[in-house]
N, C-alpha and C positions, 0 to 999 in steps of 0.2 A: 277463561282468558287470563293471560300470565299479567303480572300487575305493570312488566315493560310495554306488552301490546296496547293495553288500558292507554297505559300512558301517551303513549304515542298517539291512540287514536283522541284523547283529549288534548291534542296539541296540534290542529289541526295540520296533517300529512308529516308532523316533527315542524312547522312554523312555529315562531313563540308567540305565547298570547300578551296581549298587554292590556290595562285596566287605568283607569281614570276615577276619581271620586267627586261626587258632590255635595257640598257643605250648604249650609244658610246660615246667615251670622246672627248673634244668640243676643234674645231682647233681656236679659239678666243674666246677676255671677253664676246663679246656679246652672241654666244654660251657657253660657260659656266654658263653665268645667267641664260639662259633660262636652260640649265641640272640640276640647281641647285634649279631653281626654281620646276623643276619637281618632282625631290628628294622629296623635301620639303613638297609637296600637296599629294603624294602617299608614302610616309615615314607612315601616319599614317593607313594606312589597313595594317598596318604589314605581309609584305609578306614574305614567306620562306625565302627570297633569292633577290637579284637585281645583276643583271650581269652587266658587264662591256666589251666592245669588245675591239679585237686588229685588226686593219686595216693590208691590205694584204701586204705579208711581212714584218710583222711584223712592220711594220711605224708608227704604234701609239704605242710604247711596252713603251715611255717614261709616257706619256697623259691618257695610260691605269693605269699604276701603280700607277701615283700622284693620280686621279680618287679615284680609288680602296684605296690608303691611306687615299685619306680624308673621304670618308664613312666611313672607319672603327672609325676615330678620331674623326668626329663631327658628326654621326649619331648611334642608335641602329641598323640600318638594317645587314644582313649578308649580303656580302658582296662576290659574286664568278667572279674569273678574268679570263677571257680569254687567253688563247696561242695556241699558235700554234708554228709546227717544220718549216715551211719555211724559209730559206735562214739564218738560224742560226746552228751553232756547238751544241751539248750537252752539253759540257761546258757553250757556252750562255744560253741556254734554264734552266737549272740548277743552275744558277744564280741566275737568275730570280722567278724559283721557291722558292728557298731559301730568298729571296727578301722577296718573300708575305707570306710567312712562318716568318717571323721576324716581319712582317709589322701588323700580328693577322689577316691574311687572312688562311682561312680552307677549301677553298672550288675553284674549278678551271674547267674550263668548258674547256676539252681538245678538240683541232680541228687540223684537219691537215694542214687547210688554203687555202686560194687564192694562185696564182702563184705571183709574183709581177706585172707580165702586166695585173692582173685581170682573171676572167671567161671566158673561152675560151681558156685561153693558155694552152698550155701544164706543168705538174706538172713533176719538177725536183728534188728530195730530196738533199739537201746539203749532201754533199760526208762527212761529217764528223759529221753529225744529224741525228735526230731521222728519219727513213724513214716513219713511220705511224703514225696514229693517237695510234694504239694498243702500239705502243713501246712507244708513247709519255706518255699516261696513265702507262704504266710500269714504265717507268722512274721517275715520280710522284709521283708515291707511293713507289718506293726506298726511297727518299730523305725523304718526309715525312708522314704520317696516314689524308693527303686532301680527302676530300668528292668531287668524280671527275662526272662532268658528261661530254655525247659526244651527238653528231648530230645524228640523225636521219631523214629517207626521207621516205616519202610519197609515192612517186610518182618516186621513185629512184635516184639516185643520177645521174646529167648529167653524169658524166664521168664513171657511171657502164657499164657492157653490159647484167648484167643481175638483176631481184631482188634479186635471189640466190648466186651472185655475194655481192649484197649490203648486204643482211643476216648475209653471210659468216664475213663480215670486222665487222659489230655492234655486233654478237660474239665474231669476237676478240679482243675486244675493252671491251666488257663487262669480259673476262677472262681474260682479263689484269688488271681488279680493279675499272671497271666503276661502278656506283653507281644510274646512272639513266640516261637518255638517252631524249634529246628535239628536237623533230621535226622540222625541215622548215617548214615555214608556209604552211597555204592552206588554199583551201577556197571553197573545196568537202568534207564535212566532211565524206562521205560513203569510200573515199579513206583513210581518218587515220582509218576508222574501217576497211577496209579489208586488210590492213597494218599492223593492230595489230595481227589479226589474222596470218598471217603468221611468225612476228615473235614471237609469243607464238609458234605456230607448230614448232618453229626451238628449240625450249625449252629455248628461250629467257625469261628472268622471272623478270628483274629490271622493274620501273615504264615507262610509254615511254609516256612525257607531250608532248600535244596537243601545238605548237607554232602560238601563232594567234597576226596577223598582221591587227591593226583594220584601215581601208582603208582612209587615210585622202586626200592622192590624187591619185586619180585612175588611170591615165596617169602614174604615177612616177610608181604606183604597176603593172600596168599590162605592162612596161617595165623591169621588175625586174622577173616578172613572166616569161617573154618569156625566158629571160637568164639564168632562174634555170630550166625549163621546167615544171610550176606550170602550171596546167589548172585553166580558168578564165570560170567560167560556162557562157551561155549567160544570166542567169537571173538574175546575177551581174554584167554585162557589160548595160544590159536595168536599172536596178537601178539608174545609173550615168550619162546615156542620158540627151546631154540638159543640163548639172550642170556644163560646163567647167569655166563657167564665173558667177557663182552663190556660192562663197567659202561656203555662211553661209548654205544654202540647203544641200549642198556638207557635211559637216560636219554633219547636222543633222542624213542624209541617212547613212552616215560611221557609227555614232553612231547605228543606229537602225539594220544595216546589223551585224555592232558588236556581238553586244547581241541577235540574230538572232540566230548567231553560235554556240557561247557558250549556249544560253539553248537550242538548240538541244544535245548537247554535256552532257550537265550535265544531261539532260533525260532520254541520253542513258549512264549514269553509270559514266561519265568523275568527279572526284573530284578536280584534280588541272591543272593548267593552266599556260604559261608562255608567258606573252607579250611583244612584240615587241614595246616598245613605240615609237623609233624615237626621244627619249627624248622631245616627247609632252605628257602632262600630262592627258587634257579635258576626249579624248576618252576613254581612258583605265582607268580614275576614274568613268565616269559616266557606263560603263559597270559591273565595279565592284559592285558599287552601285543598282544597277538591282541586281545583285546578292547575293546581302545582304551583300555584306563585306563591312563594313563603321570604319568609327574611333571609339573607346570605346567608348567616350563620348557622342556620338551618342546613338549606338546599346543600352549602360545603363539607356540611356533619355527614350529610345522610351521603357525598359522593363521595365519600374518605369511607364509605362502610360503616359506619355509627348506627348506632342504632337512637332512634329519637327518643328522649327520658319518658 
C-alpha cells in the first residue's frame, strides 16, 4: 500500500480527524511542571478543545479553575472545565459557572460526579443542588449560551440497572442543551459501536467521542477498569505480560496498542477523538502523529516537499 493510500485510508474517506485532550489539575509544582510541560508539547496539534477535571466532591473546584484560567491567559487552546453537582448548593454550582463565564471559558463538560468516598458509594444529591447531570446542563445553559458536553458509557454505567436505563439519562442530558456527549474509555472497540447504534435507535443525534485511554500502566488501568466495569480483553492483558519491570517496553507496546485503536476507529468512520492523557504528553503525541495530526510547521514542510530533519 502506497503511503497516499495509507493516508487517506487513516483519514477517514479523506474527512479530517480532530482530537481533544484531557488534563487533571496538579496537587504540587512538580506536578504542575510536568501538566504544563504537557500543554506545551500538544498545544501545537491544535485540538478542539482540552478539558480540565474536577476531583470527587468537588475537591479540586479551586485547582480546576486556576488550571482552566491560565489556559485561557497564556495559551490559544479552548479550553472546557469540568463540574459537577455533588455536595454543592446551586447557588455554589452557579458561581462557579459564572466564574468561567468571566474567566473567557465557553465550553463545560457537565458530570454528575463521584460521591466523596469515591466509586462504590452510594450517590446522595445535596438537598439543596442540582439532583442530575440533566438539571446540571439545565442549569448551565440558564446562566449562559456554554457549548456543554456530558459522559457517556459503553458498557453502561456502574450504577444503571439497565442500558435503557442509561439511554433514558444521556436523553435527558442531551434535551437539556448538551451539545455532545464523551465516552469512558474502553478498549473493545465493537462495544462503542454497538453502543452507538443503540443510541442512535433512541434518536440520540449529538456527536458521541470515542474516550481513549492510551495504556501507560497497565496494573493502574486494569484496576480502574475493574471499578468502572470496563472489559480488559485477554489479548490486551497478553500484550503487557512480562513488561512489569520493563517501563521502556511498557511504553513502546502502550504506544502501538494506542494507535492500534484509533485506526480501527477511524477505518470504521470515527473523525474525532478525545484523550485521556493523564497529563503525559509522549503517548498521545506520538498517536496523534500516526495519524497525521502534527504541528503546521511540519504538515507545511512536509507539503512544500521537505523532507522532515
Amino acid at each position: 500500500m502506497s503511503s497516499d493510500v495509507e493516508r487517506r485510508s487513516r483519514r477517514a474517506g479523506g474527512r479530517p480527524i480532530s482530537v481533544s485532550f484531557e488534563f487533571f489539575p496538579p496537587k504540587t509544582p512538580e506536578m504542575e511542571a510536568t501538566l504544563w510541560n504537557s500543554i506545551t508539547r500538544l498545544a501545537p496539534l491544535a485540538p478542539k478543545f482540552v478539558s480540565v477535571t474536577y476531583g470527587a466532591g468537588g475537591s479540586t473546584r479551586e485547582r480546576t479553575h486556576t488550571t482552566v484560567e491560565r489556559i485561557v491567559k497564556e495559551t490559544r487552546l479552548a479550553p472546557a472545565a469540568h463540574l459537577t453537582c455533588v455536595s454543592a448548593t446551586k447557588a455554589e454550582v452557579d458561581e462557579v459557572v459564572r466564574g468561567y463565564w468571566d474567566a473567557g471559558v465557553r465550553h463545560i463538560v457537565a458530570l454528575r460526579g463521584d460521591p466523596p468516598g469515591g466509586v462504590g458509594q452510594a450517590y446522595e444529591p445535596h438537598p439543596e443542588g442540582y439532583r442530575t447531570t440533566a438539571d446540571l446542563v439545565d442549569g448551565i445553559r440558564r446562566i449562559a449560551n456554554f457549548e456543554v458536553s456530558v459522559s457517556a458509557y459503553p458498557e453502561k454505567h456502574p450504577e444503571s440497572p439497565s442500558f435503557d436505563t442509561d439511554l433514558d439519562i444521556l436523553a435527558a442530558k442531551v434535551e437539556a442543551g448538551a451539545t455532545r456527549a464523551i465516552t469512558q474509555c474502553f478498549f473493545d472497540n465493537d462495544l462503542y459501536f454497538a453502543y452507538l447504534d443503540k443510541v442512535r435507535a433512541r434518536g440520540i443525534d449529538v456527536p458521541v467521542v470515542p474516550g481513549i485511554l492510551p495504556v501507560s500502566n497497565f496494573k493502574q488501568a486494569r484496576n480502574f477498569a475493574e471499578k468502572t466495569g470496563t472489559y480488559v480483553p485477554s489479548w490486551l492483558t497478553s500484550r503487557f505480560e512480562g513488561l512489569d519491570n520493563d517501563p521502556e517496553t511498557r511504553k513502546l507496546i502502550a504506544a502501538a496498542v494506542a494507535a492500534e485503536q484509533v485506526f480501527d476507529l477511524v477505518d470504521r468512520g470515527v473523525t474525532e477523538f478525545h484523550f485521556y492523557t493523564l497529563n503525559r504528553a509522549d503517548l498521545v503525541y506520538a498517536v496523534c502523529h500516526l495519524l497525521g495530526i502534527r504541528p503546521p510547521q511540519e504538515s507545511a514542510g512536509q507539503s512544500n516537499g521537505q523532507a522532515a530533519a
